[in-house]
C-alpha positions as CSV (number, residue, x, y, z in Angstrom):
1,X,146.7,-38.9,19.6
2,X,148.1,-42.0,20.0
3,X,146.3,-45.5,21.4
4,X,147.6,-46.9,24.1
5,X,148.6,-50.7,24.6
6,X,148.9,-51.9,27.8
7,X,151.6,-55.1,28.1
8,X,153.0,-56.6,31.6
9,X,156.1,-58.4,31.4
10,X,158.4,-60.1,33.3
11,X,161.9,-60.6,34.2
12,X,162.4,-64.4,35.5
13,X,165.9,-64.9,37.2
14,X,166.9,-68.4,37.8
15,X,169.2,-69.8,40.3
16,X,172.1,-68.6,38.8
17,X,170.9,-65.3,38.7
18,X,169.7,-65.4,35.0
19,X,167.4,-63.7,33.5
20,X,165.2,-65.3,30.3
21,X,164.6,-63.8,27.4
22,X,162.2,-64.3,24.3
23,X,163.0,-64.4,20.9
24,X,160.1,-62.7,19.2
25,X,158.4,-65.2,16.4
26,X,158.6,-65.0,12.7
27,X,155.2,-63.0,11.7
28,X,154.6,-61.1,14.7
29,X,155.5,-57.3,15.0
30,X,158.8,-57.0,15.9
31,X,160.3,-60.5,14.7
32,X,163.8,-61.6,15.8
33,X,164.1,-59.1,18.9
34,X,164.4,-60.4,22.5
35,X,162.2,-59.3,25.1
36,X,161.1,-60.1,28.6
37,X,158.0,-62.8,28.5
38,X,154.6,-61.0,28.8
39,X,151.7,-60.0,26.8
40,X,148.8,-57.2,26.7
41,X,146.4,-57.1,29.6
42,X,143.1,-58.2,28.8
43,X,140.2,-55.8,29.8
44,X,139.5,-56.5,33.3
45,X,142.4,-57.5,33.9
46,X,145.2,-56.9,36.5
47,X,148.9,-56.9,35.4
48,X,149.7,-59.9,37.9
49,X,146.7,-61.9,36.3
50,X,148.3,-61.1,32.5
51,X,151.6,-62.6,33.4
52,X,150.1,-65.8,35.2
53,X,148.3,-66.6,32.4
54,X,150.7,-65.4,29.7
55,X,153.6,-67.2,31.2
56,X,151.4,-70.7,31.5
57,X,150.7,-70.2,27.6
58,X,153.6,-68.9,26.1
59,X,156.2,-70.6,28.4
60,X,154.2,-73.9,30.3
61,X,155.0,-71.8,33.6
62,X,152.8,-71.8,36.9
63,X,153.4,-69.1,38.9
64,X,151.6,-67.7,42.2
65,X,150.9,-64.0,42.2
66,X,152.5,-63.3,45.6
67,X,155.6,-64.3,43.8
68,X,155.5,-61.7,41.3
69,X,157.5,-58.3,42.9
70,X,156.8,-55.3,40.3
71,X,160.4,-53.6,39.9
72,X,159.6,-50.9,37.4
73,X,157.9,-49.5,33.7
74,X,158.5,-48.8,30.4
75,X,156.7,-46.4,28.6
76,X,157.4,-45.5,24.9
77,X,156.5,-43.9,21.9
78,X,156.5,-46.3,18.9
79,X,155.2,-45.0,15.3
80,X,151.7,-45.9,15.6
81,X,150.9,-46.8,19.8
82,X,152.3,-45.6,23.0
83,X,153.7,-48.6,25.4
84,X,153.2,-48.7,28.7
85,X,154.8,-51.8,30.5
86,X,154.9,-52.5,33.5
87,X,158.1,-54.8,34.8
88,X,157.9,-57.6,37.4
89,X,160.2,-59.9,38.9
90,X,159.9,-63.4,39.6
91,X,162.4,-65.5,41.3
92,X,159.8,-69.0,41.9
93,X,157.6,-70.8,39.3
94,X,156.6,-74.4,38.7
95,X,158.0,-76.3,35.6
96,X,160.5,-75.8,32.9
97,X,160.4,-72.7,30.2
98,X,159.3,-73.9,26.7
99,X,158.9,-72.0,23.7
100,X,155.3,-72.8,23.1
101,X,155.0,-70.3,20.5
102,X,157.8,-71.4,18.4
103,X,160.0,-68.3,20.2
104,X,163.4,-69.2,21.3
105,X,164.3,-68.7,24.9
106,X,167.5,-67.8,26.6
107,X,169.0,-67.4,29.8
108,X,171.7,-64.5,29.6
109,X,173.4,-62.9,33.1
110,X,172.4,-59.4,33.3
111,X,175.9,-57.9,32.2
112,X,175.1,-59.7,28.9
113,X,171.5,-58.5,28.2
114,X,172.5,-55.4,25.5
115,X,174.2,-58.1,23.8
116,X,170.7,-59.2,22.5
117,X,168.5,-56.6,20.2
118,X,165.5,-55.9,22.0
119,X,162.4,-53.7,21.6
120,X,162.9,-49.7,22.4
121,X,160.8,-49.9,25.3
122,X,162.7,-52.7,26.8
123,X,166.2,-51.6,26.5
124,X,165.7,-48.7,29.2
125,X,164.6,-51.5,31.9
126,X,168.2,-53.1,31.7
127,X,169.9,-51.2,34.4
128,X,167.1,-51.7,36.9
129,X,168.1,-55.3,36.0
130,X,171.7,-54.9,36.6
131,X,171.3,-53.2,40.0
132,X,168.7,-55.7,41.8
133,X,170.3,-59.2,40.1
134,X,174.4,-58.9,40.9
135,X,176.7,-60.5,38.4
């Protein structure tokens, strides 16, 4: 039996109707694949609180939980773990996305998003993301 990891994540969508993407880091799991911003839940903690405080690290974001809309999950079967994810949107934040982790950070239009390599377990999200954010 597999452990599983718990990770929330989020799809930000600007003005535009763009949606930012991650470049994973050089010497993490998974290096060089885009994915939504997130990280794993902490014990005790709610998916909501996970993205507040993973988008303020990672990204230099504030953003109020009432502002966070959950749109769907991922859940996947890697080698060694089983993913579950949930996915949320968020359309308002405070400040300007930076790569504080060294990742690089893009904002692609939805129609574009397969044009970017991304974790298995993200992939299956895109056509939720295609249907709520129009092109």
């Amino acid at each position: 039996m597999s452990r599983i990891v718990l990770v929330a994540a989020c799809a930000l969508v600007d003005a535009d109707g763009r949606i930012l993407l991650a470049q994973r880091p050089e010497g993490k799991s998974m290096a060089g694949l885009w994915e939504f911003p997130g990280g794993k839940i902490e014990a005790g903690e709610r998916p909501e609180e996970t993205l507040i405080r993973e988008l303020d690290e990672e990204l230099g974001l504030s953003v109020n939980e009432a502002c966070l809309a959950p749109l769907t999950f991922a859940s996947h079967a890697y080698e060694d773990f089983h993913l579950l994810m949930p996915l949320f949107i968020c359309r308002r934040w405070e400040g300007t996305p930076v790569g504080r982790e060294g990742q690089a950070l893009k904002w692609v239009r939805p129609v574009r998003l397969r044009d970017y390599p991304m974790p298995a377990a993200d992939e299956p999200l895109i056509p939720f993301l295609l249907d709520l954010v129009p092109a």
